[in-house]
N, C-alpha and C positions, 0 to 999 in steps of 0.2 A: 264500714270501717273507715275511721278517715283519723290524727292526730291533732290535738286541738291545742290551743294557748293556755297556758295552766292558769288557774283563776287568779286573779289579783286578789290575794286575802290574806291578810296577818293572821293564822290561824291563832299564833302563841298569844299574839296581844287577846283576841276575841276569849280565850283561855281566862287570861286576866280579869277582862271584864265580866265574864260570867262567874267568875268567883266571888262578886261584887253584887250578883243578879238576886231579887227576893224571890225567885221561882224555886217553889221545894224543889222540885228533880235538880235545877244547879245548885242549891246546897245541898244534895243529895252526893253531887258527883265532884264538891270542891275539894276537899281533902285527898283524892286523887290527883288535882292538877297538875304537880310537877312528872309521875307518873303518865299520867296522857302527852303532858308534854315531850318527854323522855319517847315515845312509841309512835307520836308526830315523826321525830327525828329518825326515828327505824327505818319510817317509811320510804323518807326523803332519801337515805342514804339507798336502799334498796327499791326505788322506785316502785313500789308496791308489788313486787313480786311475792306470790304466796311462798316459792318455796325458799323465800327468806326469810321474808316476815312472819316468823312462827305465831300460832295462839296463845297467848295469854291469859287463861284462865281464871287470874284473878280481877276478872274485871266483872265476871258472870252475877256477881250477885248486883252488882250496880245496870246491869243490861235494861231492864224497864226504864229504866233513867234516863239513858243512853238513848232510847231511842225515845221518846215521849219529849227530849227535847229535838229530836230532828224531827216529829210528827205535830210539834208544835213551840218552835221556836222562840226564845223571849228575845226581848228587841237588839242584843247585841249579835243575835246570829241568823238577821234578817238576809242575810247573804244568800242561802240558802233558797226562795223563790226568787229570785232573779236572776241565780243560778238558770234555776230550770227551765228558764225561755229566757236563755243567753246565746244560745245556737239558731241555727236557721238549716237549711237543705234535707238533706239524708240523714238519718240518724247516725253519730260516730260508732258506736257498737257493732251494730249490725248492716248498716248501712239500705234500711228500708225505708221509703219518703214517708216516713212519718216523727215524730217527736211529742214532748210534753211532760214528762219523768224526768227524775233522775237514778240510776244505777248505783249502787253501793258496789265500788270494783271488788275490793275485799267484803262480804259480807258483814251486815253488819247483827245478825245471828251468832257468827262467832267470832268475830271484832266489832265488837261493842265499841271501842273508845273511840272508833273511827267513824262513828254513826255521823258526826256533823264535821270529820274534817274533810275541809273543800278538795284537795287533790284524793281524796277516795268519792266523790263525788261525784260522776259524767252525767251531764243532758244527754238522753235517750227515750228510747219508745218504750212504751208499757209489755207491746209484746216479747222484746229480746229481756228487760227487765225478770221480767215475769216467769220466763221459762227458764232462763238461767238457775232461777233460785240463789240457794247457796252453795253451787259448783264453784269453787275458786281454783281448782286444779286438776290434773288429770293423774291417773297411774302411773306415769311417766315422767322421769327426771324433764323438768323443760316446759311440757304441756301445761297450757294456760293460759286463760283473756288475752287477746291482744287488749291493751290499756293508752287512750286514746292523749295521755297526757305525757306518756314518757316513750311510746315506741314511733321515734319517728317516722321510720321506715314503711308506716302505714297511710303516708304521704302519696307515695308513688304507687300505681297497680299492682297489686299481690292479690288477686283474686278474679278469676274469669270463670266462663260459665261451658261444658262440655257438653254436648248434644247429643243423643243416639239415639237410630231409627229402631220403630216404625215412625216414619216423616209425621203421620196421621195425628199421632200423639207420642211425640218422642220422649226419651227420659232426658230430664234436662237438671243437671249437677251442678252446682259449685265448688272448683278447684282452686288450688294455689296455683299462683303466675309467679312464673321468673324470680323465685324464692328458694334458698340454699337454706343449709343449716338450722342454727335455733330460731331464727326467721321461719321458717318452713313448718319447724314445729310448732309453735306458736300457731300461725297462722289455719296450718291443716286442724287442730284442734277447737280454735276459733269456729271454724265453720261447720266442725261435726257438733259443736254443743251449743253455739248461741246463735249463729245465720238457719242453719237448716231445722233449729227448732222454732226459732220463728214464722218458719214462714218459707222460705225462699222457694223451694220448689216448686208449693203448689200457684206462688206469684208468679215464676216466671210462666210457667206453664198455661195460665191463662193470658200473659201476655202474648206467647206462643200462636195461641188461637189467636187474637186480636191482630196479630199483625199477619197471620194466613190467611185471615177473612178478608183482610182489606191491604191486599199488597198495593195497591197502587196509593194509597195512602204513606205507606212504611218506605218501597222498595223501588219506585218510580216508574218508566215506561219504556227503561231499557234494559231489553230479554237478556241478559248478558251474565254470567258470574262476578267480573269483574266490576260492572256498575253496579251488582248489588251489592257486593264486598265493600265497592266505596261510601256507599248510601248508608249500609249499616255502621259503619266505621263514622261516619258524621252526628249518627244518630248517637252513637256511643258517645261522642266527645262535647255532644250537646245536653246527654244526660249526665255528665262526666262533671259540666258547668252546671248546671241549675243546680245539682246536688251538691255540689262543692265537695264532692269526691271521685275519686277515680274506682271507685271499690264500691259506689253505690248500684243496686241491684239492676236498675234498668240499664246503668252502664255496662255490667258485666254479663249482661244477656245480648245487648247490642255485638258486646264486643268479642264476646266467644264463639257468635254465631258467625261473624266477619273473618275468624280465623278456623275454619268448617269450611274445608272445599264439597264434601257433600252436602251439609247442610244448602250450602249456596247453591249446588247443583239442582237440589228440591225448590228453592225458593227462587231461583231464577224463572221453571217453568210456570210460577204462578205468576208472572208480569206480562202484563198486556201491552203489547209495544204500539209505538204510537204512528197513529196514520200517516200518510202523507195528504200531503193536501188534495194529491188526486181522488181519495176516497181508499183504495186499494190498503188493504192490511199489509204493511210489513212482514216480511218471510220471520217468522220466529227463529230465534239461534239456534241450533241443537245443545243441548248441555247434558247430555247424557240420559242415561235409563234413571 
């Protein structure tokens, strides 16, 4: 999850011109224009939130249209692949190091008209794409997408990661962080419907292994709670940067484990402290049972 720069694109002009377009699907869908453009404006006002921006039904017989020009675009709405590898890091949705897609925030299954407008558009990975489907909301007044173009607040860390033993193979969760109110809702539903159906788990979980096998790799050579809390906290804000989020998945395993006095109690025992130059091993720390 991360908030992105909304695209630079005159939807209503591209509107125009495809009014102007010899592709049957845009003369299919011209006599609509002022109409799409009227539900552009819905969006904008309500930032794409489903439980404002109702459905529209009368767009369903033009839906083939609708999307046949976003599956294959005529030249005025070439915007559209450049969109899709416009990002770079973590993906903004889900926040897994991958990308290549684009996301229809609002489905475009049952908002058709919004099939090719750019702010219902986010670069993302196939996997969050794909499982989402056309979930646009929850049961619940509030629940729904965090949406990477209008919720700022997905700037700063609202997502960390909960560990619980057995150390061997722990269960390893992803929570909201330091999130109140409609934030919270938001975000807790984000992660039950589009993070955790991607993926996240069984990712962190192997990363799990990867850095138990090889703590001197991850966690350094001092037996300590403390150096390892710092070591993972570095490691957090290193995967914090190359992702260009704070919410990207290696960031929030680094960083939930860093905030895990027993996790850290388990992963200190596995550091091999470093020699002295006499040869003699180091007295390991005690760091508990």
């Amino acid at each position: 999850m991360r908030s992105l720069a909304r695209p630079a694109v005159a939807d209503d002009e591209l509107l125009e011109r495809l009014s102007r377009s010899r592709s049957q699907k845009a003369v299919a869908v011209s006599p609509r224009r002022a109409d799409i453009g009227a539900r552009y404006q819905t969006y904008r006002d309500h930032q794409g939130n489903p439980w404002s921006v109702v459905k529209d039904d009368s767009f369903a017989a033009l839906r083939s249209s609708f999307h046949d020009l976003y599956k294959k675009p005529p030249a005025c709405l070439d915007f559209i692949a450049s969109l899709r590898q416009s990002v770079a890091g973590a993906c903004p949705v889900c926040g897994r190091d991958a990308l290549g897609t684009l996301d229809h925030y609002l489905p475009k299954a049952d908002y058709a008209e919004y099939s090719f407008f750019s702010l219902n558009l986010v670069p993302a990975c196939d996997r969050c794409n794909n499982t989402r489907n056309d979930l646009a909301r929850g049961d619940q007044v509030g629940q729904r997408p965090v949406h990477p173009y209008f919720d700022a607040f997905v700037d700063r860390r609202v997502m960390t990661m909960r560990a619980e033993p057995d150390w061997r193979a722990p269960r390893l969760t992803p929570v909201p962080f330091e999130v109140q109110g409609e934030e919270r809702t938001v975000v807790q539903w984000h992660i039950d419907h589009v993070i955790r159906r991607a993926g996240f788990d069984d990712y962190v979980g192997d990363l799990w292994c990867i850095v138990r096998d090889n703590p001197d790799v991850f966690l350094g050579r001092t037996a300590t709670v403390e150096a390892v809390r710092e070591k993972l906290a570095e490691l957090a804000t290193i995967e914090e940067v190359s992702g260009r989020s704070r919410n990207a998945w290696r960031s929030c395993f680094y960083h939930g484990l860093s905030k895990d006095d027993a996790a850290l109690e388990f992963l200190a025992t596995l550091v091999r402290p470093v020699e002295p130059a006499g040869g003699a091993a180091v007295a390991r720390v005690a760091v508990g049972k």
